[in-house]
Backbone as JSON, one array per atom type, in Angstrom:
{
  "sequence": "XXXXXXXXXXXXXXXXXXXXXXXXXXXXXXXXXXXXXXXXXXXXXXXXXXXXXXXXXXXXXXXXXXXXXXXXXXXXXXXXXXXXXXXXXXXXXXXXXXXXXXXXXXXXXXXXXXXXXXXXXXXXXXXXXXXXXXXXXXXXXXXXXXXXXXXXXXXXXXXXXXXXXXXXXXXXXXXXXXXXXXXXXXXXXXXXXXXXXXXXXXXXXXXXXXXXXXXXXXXXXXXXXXXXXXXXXXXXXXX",
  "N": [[0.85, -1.2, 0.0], [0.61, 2.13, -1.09], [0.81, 5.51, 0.81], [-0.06, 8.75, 1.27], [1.13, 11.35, 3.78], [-0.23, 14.25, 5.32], [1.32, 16.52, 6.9], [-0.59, 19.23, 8.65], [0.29, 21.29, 10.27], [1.46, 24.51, 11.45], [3.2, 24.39, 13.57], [4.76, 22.19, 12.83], [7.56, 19.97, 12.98], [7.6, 20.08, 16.18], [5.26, 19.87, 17.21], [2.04, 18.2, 18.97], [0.2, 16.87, 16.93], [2.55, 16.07, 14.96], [3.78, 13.99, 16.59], [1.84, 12.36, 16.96], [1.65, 11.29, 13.97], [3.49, 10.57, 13.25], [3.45, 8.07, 14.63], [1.75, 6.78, 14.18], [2.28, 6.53, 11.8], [4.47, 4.61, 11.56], [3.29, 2.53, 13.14], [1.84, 1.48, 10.33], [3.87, 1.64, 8.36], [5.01, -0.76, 10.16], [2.9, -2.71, 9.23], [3.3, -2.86, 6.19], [3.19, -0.79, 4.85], [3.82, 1.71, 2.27], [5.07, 4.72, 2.94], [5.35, 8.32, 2.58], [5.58, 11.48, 4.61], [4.89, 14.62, 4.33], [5.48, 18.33, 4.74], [3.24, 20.83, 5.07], [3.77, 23.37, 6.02], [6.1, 25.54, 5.3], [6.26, 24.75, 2.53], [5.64, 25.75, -0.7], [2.48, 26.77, -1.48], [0.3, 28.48, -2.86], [-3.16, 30.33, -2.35], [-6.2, 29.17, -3.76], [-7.47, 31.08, -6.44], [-9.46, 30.69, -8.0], [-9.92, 31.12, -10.79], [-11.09, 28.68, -11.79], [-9.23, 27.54, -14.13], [-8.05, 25.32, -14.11], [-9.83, 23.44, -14.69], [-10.61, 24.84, -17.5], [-8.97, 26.25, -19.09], [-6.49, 24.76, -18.58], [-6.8, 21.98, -18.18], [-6.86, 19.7, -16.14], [-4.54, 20.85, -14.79], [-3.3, 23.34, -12.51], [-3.09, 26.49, -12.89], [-1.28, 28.17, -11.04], [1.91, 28.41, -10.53], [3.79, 25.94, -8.36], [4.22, 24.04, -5.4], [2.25, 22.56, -5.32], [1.91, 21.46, -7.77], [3.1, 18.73, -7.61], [2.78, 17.72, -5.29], [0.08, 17.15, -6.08], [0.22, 15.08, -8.02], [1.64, 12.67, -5.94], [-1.43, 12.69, -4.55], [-2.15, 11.8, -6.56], [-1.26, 9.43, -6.84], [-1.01, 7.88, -4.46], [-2.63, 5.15, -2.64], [-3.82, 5.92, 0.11], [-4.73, 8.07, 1.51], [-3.22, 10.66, 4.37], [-4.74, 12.67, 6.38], [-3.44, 15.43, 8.17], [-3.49, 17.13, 10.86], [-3.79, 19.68, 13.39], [-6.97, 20.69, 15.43], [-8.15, 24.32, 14.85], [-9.72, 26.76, 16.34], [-12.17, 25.59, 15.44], [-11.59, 23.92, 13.52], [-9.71, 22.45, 10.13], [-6.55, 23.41, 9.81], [-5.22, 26.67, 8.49], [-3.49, 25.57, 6.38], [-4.04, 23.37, 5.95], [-6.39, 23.81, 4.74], [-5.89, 25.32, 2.68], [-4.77, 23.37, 0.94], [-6.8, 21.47, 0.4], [-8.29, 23.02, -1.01], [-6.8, 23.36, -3.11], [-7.23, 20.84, -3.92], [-8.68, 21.15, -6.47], [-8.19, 20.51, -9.12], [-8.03, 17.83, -9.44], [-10.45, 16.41, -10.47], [-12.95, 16.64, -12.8], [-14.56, 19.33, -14.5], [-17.51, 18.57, -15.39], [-20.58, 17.03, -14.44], [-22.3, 14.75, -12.42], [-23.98, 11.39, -11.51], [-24.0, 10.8, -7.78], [-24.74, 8.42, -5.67], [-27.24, 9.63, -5.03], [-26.68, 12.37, -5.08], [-25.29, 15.34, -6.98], [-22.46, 15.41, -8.38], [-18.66, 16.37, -9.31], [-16.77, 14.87, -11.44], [-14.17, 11.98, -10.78], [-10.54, 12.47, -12.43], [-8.88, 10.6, -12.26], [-8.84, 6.91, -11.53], [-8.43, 5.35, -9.55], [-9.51, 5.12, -6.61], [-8.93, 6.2, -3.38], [-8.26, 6.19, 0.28], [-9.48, 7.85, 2.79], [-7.96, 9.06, 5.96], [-8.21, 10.82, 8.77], [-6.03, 12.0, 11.06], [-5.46, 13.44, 13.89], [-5.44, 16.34, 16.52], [-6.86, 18.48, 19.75], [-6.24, 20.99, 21.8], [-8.34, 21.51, 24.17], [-10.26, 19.37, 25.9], [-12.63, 17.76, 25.57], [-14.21, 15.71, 23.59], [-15.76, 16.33, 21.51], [-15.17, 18.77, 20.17], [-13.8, 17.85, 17.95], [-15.98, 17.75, 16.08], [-16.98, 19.56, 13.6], [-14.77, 20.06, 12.26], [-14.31, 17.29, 11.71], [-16.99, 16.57, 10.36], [-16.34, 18.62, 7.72], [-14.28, 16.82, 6.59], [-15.69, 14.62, 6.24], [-17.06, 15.36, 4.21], [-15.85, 16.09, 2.28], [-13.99, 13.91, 1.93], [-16.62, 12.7, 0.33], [-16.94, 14.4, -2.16], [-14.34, 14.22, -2.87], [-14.15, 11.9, -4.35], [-13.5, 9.77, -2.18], [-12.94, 7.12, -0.12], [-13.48, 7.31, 3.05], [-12.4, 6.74, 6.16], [-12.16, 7.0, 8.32], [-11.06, 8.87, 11.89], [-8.61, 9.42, 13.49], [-8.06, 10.88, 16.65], [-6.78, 13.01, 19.66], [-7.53, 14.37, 21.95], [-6.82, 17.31, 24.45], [-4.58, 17.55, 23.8], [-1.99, 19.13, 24.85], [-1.35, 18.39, 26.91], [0.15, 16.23, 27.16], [2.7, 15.88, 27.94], [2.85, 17.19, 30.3], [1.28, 15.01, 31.77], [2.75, 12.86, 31.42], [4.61, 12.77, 33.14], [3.97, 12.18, 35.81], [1.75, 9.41, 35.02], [3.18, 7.92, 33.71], [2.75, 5.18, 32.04], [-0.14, 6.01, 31.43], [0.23, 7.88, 28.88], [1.98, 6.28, 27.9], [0.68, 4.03, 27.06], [-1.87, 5.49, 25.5], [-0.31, 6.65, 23.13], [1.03, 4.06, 22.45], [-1.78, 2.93, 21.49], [-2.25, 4.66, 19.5], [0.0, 3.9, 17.22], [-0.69, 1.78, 17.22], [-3.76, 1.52, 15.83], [-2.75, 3.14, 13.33], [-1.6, 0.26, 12.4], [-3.55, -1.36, 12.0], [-5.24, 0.31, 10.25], [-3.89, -0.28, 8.18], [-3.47, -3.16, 7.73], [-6.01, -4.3, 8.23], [-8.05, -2.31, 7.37], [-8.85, -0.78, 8.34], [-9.48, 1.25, 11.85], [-9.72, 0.2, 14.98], [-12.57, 0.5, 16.8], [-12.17, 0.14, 19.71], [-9.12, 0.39, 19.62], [-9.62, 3.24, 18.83], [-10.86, 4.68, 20.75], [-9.01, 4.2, 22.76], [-6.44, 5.35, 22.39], [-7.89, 8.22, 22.34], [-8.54, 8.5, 25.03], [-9.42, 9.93, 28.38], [-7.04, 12.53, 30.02], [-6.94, 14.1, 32.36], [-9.7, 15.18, 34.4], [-12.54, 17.49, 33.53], [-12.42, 19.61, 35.36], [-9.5, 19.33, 36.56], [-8.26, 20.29, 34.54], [-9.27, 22.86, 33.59], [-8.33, 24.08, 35.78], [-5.08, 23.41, 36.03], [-3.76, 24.56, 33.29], [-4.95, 26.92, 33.98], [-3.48, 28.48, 36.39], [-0.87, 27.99, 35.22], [-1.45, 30.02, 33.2], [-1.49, 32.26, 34.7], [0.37, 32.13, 36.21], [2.43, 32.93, 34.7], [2.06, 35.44, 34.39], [-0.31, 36.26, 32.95], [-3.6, 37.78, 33.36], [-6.75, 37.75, 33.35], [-8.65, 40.87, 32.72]],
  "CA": [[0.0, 0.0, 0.0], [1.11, 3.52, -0.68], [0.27, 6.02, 1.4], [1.06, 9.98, 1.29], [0.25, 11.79, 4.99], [0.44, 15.38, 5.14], [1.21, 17.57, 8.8], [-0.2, 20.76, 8.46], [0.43, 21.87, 11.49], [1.97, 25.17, 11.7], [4.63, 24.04, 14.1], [5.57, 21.01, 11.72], [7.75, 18.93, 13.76], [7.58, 20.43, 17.07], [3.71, 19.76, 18.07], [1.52, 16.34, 19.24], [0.18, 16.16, 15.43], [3.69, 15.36, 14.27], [4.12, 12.83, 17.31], [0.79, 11.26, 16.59], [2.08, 11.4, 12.66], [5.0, 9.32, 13.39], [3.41, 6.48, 15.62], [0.49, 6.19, 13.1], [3.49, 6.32, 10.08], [5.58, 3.72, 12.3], [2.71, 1.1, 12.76], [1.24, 1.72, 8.96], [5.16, 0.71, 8.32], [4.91, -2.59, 10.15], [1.73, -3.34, 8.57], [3.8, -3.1, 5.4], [2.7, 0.21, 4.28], [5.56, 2.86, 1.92], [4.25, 5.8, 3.49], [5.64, 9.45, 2.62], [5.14, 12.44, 5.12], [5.07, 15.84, 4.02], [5.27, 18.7, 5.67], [2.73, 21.68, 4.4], [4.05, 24.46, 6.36], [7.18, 25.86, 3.98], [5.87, 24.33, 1.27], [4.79, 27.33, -1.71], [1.3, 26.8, -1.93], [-0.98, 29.27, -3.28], [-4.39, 30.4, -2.42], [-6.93, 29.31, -5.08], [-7.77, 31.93, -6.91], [-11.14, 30.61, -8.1], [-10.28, 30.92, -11.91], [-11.46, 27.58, -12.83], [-8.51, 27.46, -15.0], [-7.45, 23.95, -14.04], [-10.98, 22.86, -16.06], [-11.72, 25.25, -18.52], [-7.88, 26.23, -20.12], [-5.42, 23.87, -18.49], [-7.71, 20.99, -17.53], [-6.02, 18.94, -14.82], [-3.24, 21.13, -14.56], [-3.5, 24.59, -11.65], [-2.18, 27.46, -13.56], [-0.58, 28.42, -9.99], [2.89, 27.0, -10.19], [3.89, 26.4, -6.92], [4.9, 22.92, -4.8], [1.07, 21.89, -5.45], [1.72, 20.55, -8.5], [3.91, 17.58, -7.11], [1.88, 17.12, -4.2], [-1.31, 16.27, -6.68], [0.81, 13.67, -8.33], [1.34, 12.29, -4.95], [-2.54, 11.7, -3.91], [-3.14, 10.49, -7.53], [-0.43, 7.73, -6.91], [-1.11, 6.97, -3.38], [-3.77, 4.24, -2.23], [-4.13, 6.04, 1.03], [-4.05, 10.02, 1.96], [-3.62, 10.88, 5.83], [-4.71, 14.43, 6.43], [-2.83, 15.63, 9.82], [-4.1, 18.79, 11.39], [-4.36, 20.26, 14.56], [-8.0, 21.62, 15.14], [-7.86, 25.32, 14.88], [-11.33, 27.62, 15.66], [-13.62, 24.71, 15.34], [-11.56, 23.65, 11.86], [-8.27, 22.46, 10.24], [-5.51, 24.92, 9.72], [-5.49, 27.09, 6.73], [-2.53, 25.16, 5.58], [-4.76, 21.95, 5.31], [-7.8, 24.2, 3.9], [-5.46, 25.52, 1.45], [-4.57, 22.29, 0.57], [-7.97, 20.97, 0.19], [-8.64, 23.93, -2.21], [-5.99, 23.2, -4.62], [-7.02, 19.68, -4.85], [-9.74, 21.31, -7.81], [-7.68, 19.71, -10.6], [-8.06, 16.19, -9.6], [-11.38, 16.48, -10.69], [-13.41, 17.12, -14.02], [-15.99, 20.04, -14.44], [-18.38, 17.72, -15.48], [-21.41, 16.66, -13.7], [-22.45, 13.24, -12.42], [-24.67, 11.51, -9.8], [-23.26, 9.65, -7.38], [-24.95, 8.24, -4.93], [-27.93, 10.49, -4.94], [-26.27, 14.02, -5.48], [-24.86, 15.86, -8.05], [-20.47, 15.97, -8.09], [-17.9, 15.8, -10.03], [-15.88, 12.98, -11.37], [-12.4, 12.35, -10.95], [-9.99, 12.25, -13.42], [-8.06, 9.15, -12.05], [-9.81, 5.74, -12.19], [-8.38, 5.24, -8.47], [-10.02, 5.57, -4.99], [-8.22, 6.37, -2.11], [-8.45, 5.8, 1.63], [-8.94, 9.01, 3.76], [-7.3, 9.41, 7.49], [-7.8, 11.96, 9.8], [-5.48, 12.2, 12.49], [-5.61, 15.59, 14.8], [-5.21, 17.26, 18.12], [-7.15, 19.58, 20.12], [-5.93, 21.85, 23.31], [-9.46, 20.99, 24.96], [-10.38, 17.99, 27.17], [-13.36, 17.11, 25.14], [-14.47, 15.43, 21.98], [-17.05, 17.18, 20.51], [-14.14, 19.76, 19.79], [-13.36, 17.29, 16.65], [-17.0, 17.25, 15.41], [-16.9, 20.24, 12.83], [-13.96, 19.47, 11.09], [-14.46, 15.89, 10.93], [-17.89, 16.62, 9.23], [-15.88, 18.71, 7.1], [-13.22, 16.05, 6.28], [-16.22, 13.21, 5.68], [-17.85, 15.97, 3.5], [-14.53, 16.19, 1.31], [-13.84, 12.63, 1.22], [-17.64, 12.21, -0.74], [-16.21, 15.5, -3.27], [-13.3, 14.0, -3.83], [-14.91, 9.99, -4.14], [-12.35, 8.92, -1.39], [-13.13, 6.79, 1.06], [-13.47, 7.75, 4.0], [-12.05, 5.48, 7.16], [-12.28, 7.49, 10.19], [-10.0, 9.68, 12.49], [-7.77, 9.25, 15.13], [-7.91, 12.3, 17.72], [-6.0, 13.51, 20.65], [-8.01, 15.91, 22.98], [-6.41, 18.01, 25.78], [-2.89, 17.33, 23.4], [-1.24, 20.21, 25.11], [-1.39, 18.32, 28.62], [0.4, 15.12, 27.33], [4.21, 15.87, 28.45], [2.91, 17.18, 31.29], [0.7, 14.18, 32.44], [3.87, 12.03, 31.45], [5.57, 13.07, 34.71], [2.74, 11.49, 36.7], [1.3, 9.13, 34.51], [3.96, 7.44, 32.46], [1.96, 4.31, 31.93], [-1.1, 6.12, 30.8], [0.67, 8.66, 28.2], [2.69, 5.35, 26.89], [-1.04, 3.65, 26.37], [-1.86, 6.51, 24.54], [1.2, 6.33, 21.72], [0.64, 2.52, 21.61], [-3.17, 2.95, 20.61], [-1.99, 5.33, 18.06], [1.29, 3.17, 16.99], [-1.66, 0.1, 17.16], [-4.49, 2.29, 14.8], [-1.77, 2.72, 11.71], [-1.3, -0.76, 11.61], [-4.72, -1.61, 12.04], [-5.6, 0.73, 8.87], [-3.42, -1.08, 6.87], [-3.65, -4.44, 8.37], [-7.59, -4.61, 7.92], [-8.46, -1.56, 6.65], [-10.03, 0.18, 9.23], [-9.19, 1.47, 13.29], [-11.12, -0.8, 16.05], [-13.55, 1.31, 18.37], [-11.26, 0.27, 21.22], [-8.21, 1.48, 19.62], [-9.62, 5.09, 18.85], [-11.09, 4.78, 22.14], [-7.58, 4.04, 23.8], [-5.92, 6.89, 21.84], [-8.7, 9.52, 23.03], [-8.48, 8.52, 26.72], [-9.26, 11.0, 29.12], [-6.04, 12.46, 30.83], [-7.64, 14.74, 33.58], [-11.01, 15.54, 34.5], [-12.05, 19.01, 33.4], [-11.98, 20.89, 36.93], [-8.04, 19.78, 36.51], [-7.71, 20.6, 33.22], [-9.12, 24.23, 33.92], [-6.92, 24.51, 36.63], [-3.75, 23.11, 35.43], [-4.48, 25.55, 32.45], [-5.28, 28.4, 34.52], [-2.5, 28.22, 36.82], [-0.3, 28.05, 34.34], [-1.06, 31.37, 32.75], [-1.27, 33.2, 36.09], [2.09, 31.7, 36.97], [3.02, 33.9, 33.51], [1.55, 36.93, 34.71], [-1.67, 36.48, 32.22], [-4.91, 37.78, 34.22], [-7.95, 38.76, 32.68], [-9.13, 42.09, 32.94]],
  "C": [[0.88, 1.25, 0.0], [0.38, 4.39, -0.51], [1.44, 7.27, 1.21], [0.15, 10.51, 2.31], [0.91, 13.4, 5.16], [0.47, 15.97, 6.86], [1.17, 19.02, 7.71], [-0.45, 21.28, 9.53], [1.37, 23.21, 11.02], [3.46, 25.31, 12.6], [5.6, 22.72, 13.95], [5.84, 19.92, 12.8], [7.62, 18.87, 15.47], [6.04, 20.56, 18.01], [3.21, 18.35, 18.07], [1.11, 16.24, 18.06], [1.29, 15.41, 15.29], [3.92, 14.3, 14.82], [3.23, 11.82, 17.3], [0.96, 10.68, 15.13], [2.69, 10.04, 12.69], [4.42, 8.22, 13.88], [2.51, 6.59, 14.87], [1.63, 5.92, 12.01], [3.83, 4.87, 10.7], [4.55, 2.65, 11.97], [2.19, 0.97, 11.14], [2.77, 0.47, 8.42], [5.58, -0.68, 8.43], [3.9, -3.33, 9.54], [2.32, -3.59, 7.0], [3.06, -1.95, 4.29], [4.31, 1.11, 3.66], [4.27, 4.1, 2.41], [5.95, 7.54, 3.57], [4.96, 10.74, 3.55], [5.49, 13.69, 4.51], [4.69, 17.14, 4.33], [4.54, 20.39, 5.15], [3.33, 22.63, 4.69], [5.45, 24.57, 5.88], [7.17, 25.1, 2.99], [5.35, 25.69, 0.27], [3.85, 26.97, -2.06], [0.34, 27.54, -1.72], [-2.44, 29.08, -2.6], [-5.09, 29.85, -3.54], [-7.64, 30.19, -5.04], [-8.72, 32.23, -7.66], [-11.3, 30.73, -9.91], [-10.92, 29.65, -12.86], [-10.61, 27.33, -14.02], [-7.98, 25.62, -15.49], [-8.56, 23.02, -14.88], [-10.88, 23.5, -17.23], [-10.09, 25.15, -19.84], [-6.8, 25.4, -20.16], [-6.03, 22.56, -17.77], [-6.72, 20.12, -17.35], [-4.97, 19.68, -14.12], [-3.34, 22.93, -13.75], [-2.49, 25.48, -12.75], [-1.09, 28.27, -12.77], [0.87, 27.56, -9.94], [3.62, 27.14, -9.11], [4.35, 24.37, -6.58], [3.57, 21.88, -4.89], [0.77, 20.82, -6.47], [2.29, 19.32, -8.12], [3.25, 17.01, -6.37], [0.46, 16.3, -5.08], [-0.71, 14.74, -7.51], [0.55, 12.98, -6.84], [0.02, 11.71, -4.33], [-2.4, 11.51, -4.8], [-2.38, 8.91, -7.55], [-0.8, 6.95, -5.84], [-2.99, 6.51, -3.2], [-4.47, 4.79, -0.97], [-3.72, 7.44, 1.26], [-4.69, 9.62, 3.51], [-3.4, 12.62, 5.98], [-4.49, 14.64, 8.18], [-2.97, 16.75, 9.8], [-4.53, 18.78, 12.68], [-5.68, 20.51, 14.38], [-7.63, 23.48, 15.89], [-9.03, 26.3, 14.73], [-12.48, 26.48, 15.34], [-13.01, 23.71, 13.79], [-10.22, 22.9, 11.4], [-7.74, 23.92, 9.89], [-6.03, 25.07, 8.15], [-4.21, 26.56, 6.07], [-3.52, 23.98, 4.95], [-5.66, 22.5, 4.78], [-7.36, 24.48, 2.87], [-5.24, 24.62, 0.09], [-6.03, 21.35, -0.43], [-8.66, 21.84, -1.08], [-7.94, 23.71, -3.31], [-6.17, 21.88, -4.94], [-7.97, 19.9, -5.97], [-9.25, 20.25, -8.78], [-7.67, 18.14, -10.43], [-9.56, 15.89, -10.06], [-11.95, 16.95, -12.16], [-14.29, 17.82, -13.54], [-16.72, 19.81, -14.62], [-19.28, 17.67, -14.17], [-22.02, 15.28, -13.39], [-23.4, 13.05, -11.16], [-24.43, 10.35, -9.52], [-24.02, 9.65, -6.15], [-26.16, 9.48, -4.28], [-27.46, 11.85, -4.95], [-25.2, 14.4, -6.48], [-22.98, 16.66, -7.82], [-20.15, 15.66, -9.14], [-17.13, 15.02, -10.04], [-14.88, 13.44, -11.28], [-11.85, 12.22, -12.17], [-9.05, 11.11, -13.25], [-9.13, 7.93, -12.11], [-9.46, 5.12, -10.39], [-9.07, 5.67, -7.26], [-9.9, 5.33, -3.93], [-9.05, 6.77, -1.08], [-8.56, 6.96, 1.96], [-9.12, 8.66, 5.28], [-7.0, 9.69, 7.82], [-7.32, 12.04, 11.12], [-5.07, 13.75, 12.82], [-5.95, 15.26, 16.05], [-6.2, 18.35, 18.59], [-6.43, 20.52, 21.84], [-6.92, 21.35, 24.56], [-9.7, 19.66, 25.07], [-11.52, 17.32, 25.86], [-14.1, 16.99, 23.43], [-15.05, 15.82, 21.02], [-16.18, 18.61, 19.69], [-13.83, 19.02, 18.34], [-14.71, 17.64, 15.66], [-16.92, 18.43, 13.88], [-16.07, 20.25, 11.62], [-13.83, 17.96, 10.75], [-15.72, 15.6, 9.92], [-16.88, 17.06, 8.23], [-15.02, 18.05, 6.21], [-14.58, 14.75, 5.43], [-16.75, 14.0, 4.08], [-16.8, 15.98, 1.88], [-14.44, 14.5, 0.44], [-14.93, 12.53, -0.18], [-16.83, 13.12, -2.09], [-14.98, 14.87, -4.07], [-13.48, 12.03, -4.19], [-13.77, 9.16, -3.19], [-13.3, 7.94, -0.43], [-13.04, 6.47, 2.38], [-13.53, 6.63, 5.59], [-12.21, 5.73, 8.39], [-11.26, 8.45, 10.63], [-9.65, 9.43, 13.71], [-7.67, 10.63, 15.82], [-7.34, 11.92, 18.75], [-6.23, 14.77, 21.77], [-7.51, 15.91, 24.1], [-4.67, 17.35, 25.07], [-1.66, 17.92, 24.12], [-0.74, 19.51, 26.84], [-0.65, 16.89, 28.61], [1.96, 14.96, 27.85], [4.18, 15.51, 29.63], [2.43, 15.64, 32.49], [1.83, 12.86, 32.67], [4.4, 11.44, 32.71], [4.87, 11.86, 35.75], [2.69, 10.39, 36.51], [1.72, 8.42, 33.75], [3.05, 6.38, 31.77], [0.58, 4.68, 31.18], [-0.65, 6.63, 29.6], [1.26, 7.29, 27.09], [1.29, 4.49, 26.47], [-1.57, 4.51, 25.29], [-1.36, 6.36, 22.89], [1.25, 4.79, 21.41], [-0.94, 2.41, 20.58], [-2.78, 3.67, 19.34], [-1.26, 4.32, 16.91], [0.05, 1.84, 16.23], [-2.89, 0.49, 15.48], [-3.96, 2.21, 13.42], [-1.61, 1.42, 11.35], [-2.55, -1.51, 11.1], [-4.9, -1.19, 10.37], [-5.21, 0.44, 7.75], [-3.56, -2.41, 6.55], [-4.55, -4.94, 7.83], [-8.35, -3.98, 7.74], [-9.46, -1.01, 7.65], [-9.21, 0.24, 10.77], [-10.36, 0.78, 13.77], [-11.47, 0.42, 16.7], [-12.56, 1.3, 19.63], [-9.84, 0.96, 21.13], [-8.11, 2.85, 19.67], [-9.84, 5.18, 20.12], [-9.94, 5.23, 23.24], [-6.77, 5.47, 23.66], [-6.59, 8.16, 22.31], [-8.85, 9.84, 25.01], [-8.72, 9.51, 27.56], [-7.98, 10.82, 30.34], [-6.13, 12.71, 32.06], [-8.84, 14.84, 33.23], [-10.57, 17.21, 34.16], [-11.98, 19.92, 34.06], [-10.53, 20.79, 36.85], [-7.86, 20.27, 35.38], [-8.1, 22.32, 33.43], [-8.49, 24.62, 34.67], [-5.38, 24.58, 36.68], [-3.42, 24.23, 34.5], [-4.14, 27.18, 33.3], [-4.21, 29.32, 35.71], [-1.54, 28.43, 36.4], [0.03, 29.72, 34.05], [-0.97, 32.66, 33.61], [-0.12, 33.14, 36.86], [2.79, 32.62, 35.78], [2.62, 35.15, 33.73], [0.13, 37.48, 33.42], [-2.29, 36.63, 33.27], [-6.01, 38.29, 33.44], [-8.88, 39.57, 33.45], [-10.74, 41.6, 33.32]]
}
C-alpha cells in the first residue's frame, strides 16, 4: 500500500500532530505500508484563486505554479491520503484548507450523480483511503465534530473513502501528564502506533483502539486549573 500523509500543522515537527504522525506512520510501516510524510508548512502553496482554469484552459493542470503541483501527483499515486491537522477555531488549519482547495484539478468540471447528489468525477480511475489524524488543546471530543464533518464531507467530493480519524483531545497536557502518569501517556502512543497498523492491516481502526488513543487524561476541573495556573504563573490575568 502507498500512502502519502500530510502535517499541516503550523509548528511542523515540534507539536503532538507530528508525534501522533509518526506512531500512526511507524505502525502503517509494520503493517507493510511505503508511506511518505510531508510537511505543508514551507511548502509554496498558493491560495486558489477561483479561476477555474485547471478545467476550462489547463484541464487537470493549476495554472498556480507552486509545490502543489507535485503534491497532486502524490494523492493520484497513493492508495491512502492521511490528512494531519491540529483543530484550529472549530476547523483544520489554513494550511490543510489551502490544501484541500488546490485539490480542484483532480477532478473534471463535469457533472455526475453519485450516490444520490450531483459531483464531479475524478480524473483518475483510483479511490483512495482518507485518514484523519488531529489534536485539540481541549479535554473534550465534541471539539473534533466540525472538522471531521468537514473532512467526511470532502472525502464524498473527492470519491475517497473515507475510514475514520484518530484524535488527541487536551494534546497540550500530554508531556505534562507524562511526569505522573507514564503508563497512561505510553497507552496513549501505543493505541496510536496500534491504529496505523490496524488501517493497513484490515483496513479500518477498532472502536477500542480510537477509544484508547482519546483517553481521558484529567477531569475538566483539573484541566481548567492546570491551564489556569499556568497562565497566572506567567503573569496572564484577565481584565
Amino acid at each position: 500500500m502507498k500512502v502519502v500523509a500530510f502535517n499541516a500543522s503550523p509548528r511542523k515537527e515540534q507539536g503532538v500532530t507530528d508525534r501522533m504522525l509518526k506512531l500512526f506512520i511507524e505502525g502503517m510501516q509494520e503493517a507493510g505500508a511505503e508511506v511518505e510524510l510531508i510537511y505543508l508548512t514551507g511548502k509554496k502553496i498558493g491560495y486558489c484563486t477561483g479561476t477555474f482554469a485547471c478545467w476550462l484552459q489547463t484541464p487537470g493542470v493549476c495554472i498556480i505554479k507552486d509545490d502543489m503541483a507535485d503534491i497532486l501527483v502524490k494523492i493520484r499515486e497513493a492508495d491512502m491520503v492521511v490528512y494531519g491537522t491540529p483543530v484550529y477555531l472549530d476547523g483544520m488549519t489554513a494550511q490543510m484548507k489551502t490544501l484541500m482547495d488546490r485539490s480542484l484539478p483532480l477532478m473534471y468540471p463535469h457533472i455526475e450523480m453519485r450516490d444520490g447528489h450531483t459531483r464531479h468525477p475524478l480524473r483518475g480511475k483510483k479511490r483512495q483511503k482518507m485518514v484523519v489524524v488531529s489534536t485539540c488543546g481541549l479535554p473534550e471530543m465534541d471539539n473534533f465534530d466540525p472538522m471531521i464533518t468537514h473532512f467526511k464531507a470532502a472525502a464524498k467530493t473527492l470519491y475517497m473513502n473515507y475510514i475514520g480519524a484518530l484524535v488527541r483531545p487536551a494534546g497540550v497536557l500530554l508531556d505534562l501528564v507524562a511526569q505522573s502518569q507514564p503508563e497512561k501517556v505510553e497507552s496513549i502512543y501505543s493505541a496510536i502506533k496500534k491504529a496505523g497498523y490496524e488501517v493497513v492491516a484490515e483496513g479500518r481502526m477498532s472502536p477500542q483502539t480510537l477509544k484508547a488513543a482519546s483517553q481521558e487524561l484529567i477531569s475538566q476541573e483539573a484541566f481548567m486549573e492546570q491551564l489556569n495556573t499556568t497562565f497566572r504563573a506567567l503573569g496572564i490575568e484577565m481584565q
